[in-house]
C-alpha positions as CSV (number, residue, x, y, z in Angstrom):
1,X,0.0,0.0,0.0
2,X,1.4,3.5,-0.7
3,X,0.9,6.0,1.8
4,X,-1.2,8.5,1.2
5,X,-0.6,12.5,1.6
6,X,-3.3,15.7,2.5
7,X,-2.2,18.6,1.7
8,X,-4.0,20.4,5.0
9,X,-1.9,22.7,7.3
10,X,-2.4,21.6,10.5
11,X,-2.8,24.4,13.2
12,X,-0.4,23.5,16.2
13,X,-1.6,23.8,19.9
14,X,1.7,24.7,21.8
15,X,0.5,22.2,25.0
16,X,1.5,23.3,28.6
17,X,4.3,20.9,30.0
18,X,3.3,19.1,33.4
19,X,4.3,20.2,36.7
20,X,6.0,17.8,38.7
21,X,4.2,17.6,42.1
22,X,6.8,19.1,45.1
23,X,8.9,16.9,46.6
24,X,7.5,15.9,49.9
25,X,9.5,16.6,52.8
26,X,9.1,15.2,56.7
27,X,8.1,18.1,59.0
28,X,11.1,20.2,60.7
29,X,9.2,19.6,64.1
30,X,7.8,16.3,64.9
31,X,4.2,16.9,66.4
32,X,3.6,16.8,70.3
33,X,2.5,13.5,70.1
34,X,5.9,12.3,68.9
35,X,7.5,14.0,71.2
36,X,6.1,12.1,74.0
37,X,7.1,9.3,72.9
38,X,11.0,8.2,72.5
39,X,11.9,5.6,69.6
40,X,15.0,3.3,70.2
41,X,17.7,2.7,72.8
42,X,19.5,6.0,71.9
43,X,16.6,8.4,72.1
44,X,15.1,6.8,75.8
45,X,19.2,6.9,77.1
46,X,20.1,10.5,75.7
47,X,16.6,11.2,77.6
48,X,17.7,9.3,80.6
49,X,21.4,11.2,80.4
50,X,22.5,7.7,80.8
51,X,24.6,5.2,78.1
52,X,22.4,2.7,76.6
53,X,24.0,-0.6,78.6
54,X,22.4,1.5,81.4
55,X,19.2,2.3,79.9
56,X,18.6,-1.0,79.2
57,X,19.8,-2.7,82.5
58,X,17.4,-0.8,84.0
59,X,14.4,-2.0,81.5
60,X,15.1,-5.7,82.5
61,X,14.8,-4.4,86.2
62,X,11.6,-2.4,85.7
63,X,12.1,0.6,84.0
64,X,8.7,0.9,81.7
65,X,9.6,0.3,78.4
66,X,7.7,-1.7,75.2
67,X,9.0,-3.3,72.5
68,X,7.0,-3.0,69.1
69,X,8.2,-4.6,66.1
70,X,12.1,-3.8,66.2
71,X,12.1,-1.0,68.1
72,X,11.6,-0.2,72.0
73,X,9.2,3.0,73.2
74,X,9.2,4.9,75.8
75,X,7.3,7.8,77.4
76,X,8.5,10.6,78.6
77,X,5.9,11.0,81.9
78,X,6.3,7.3,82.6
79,X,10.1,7.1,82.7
80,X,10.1,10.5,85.2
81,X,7.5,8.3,86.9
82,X,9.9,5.5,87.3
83,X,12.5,7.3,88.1
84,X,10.6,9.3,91.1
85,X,9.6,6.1,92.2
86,X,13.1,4.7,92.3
87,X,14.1,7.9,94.4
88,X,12.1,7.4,96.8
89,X,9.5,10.4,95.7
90,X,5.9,10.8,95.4
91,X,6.0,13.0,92.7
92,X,7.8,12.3,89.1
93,X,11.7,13.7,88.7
94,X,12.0,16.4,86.2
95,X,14.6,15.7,83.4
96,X,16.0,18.8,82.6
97,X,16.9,19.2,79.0
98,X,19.0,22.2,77.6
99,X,16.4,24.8,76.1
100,X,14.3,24.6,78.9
101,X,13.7,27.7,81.8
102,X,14.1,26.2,85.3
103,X,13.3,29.5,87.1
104,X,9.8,27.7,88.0
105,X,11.2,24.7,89.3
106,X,13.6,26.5,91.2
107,X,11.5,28.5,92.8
108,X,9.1,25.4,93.7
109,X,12.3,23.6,94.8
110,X,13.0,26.3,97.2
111,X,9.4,27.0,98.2
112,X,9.7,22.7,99.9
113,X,12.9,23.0,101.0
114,X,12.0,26.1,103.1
115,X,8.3,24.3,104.6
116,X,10.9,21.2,105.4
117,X,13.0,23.4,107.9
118,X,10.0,24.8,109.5
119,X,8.5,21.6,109.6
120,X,11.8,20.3,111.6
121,X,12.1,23.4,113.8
122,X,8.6,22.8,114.8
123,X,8.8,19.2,115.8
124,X,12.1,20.1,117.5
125,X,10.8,22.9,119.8
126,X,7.9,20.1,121.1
């Protein structure tokens, strides 16, 4: 078969090229809920201020920790917990970290260590 020709200008539509959809990119700031939670040996023992033989020494004697899929969680408020209990405290320890204003905590440290001497001059002068 030959191929056949028609002579008919064809009126070209320049066609807009495609965008290629943004890269997506993790979020600078992990939300809150993240945060909470610590992911892996080296996140609960940098938390802890503590190498990781220690950190997990002190998950086999207690320390409240659980294991999901590979990795081992952690929460924040339940390790201060544990770590409160372990000093002999009623209330959780706070874990100081380097961006944060202890003024507050100071001042609330001071505040009981001031009703304990009272408390002790008191029971002394019975």
């Amino acid at each position: 078969m030959d191929a056949v020709f028609y002579p008919v200008a064809l009126n070209v539509i320049p066609m807009k090229k495609k965008q290629k959809p943004a890269k997506k990119t993790r979020p600078a700031i992990k939300p809150t809920a993240q945060n909470e939670r610590l992911k892996g040996w080296n996140e609960i023992a940098s938390f802890l201020g503590q190498p990781v033989a220690v950190a997990q020494r002190w998950a086999r004697s207690g320390m409240p920790v659980t294991r999901e899929g590979r990795f081992m969680y952690a929460s924040r408020e339940e390790l201060s917990g544990y770590l409160g209990r372990e000093a002999g405290l009623n209330v959780p320890v706070h874990i100081a970290t380097e961006n944060m204003d202890l003024s507050a905590d100071l001042k609330l440290a001071l505040a009981h260590a001031r009703a304990g001497k009272h408390d002790k001059k008191n029971k002394a002068k019975r």
